[in-house]
Structures are given as C-alpha cells and as structure tokens.
C-alpha positions in Angstrom: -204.0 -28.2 -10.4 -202.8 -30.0 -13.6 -205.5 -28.1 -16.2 -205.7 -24.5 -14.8 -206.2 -22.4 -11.8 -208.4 -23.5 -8.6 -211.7 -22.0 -9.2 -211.6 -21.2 -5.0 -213.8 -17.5 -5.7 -217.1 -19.1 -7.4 -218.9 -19.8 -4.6 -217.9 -16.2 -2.9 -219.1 -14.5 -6.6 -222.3 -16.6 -6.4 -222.7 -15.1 -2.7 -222.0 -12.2 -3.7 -224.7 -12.3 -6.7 -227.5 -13.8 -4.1 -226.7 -10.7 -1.9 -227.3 -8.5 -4.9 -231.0 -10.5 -5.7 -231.7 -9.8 -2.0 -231.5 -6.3 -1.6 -233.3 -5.8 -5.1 -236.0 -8.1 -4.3 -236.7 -6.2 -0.9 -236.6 -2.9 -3.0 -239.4 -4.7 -5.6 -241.4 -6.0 -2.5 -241.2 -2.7 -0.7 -242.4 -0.6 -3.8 -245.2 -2.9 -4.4 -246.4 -3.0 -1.1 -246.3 1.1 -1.1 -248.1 0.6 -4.3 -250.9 -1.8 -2.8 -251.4 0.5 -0.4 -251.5 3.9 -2.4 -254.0 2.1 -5.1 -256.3 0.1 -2.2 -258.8 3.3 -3.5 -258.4 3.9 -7.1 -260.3 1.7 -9.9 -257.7 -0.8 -10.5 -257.9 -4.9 -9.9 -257.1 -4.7 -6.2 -256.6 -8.9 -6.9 -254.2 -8.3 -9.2 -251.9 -5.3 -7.5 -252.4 -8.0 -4.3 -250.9 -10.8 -6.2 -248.2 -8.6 -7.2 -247.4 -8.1 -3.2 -247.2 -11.3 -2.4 -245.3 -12.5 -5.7 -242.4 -10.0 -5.0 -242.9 -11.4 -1.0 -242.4 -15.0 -1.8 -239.1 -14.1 -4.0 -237.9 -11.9 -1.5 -238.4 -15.1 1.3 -237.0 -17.5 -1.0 -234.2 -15.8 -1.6 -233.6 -14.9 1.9 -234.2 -18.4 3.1 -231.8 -19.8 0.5 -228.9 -16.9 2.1 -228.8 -18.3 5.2 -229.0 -21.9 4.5 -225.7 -21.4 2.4 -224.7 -19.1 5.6 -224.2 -16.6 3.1 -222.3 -13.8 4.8 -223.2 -10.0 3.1 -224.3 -6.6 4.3 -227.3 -5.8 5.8 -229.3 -2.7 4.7 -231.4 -0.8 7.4 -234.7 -1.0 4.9 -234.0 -4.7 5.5 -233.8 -4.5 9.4 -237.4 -2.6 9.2 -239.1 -5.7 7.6 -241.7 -7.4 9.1 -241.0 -11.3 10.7 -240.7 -14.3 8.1 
C-alpha cells in the first residue's frame, strides 16, 4: 500500500464486536423473559413487561440472522444452545 498499512483485521474486529452484541443480547432476552414470567402475577402492565420480551427477542434474532449471513465465525455459549428455534 502507497498511504499506510492494509486495513486486513476490520472486518475480523467488526466480527468479533457482533459476537459480543450476540451473547449480550441473549443475556438481555433471557432476563426479560425470566422477568415476564416472575411478574405474569404481580400488578404491573403485563403489555408492557411483554413488549419488553419480544423487543430484546427481535434484537437478539436480528443480530443472529445478520452473524450468519456474514458467516460470522465466534464461540458459542451453552445458554445459547438452550434457546428455543428461530
């Protein structure tokens, strides 16, 4: 390269960043669906704790659909192997 170094680790740092947002999105999902189901009989807005679920659901399948279309390569975490199908 004339101006520089070859930026060749960008895309494995970005990887590595969408492997991060995975695994805390699961956590985020997974708490708010232990939540749903620990507040199903107190006097909160049940809509509102249900919205919550599937907000942190949707994140978690975007950013697990958007993994393995760029056939992002990372660890895989045994809370994520005990999820239920996409």
């Amino acid at each position: 390269m004339i101006f520089g170094k070859k930026k060749t680790g960008l895309r494995k740092e970005y990887d590595r960043a969408l492997v991060f947002q995975i695994d805390k999105a699961k956590i985020d999902w997974d708490t708010a669906r232990n939540s749903e189901a620990a507040l199903l009989d107190g006097q909160v807005n049940l809509r509102l704790i249900q919205a919550q679920t599937a907000l942190a659901r949707a994140k978690f399948n975007y950013l697990y659909r958007e993994a393995r279309r760029r056939k992002t390569v990372g660890h895989m975490q045994t809370h994520v192997l005990k999820t239920d199908r996409i």
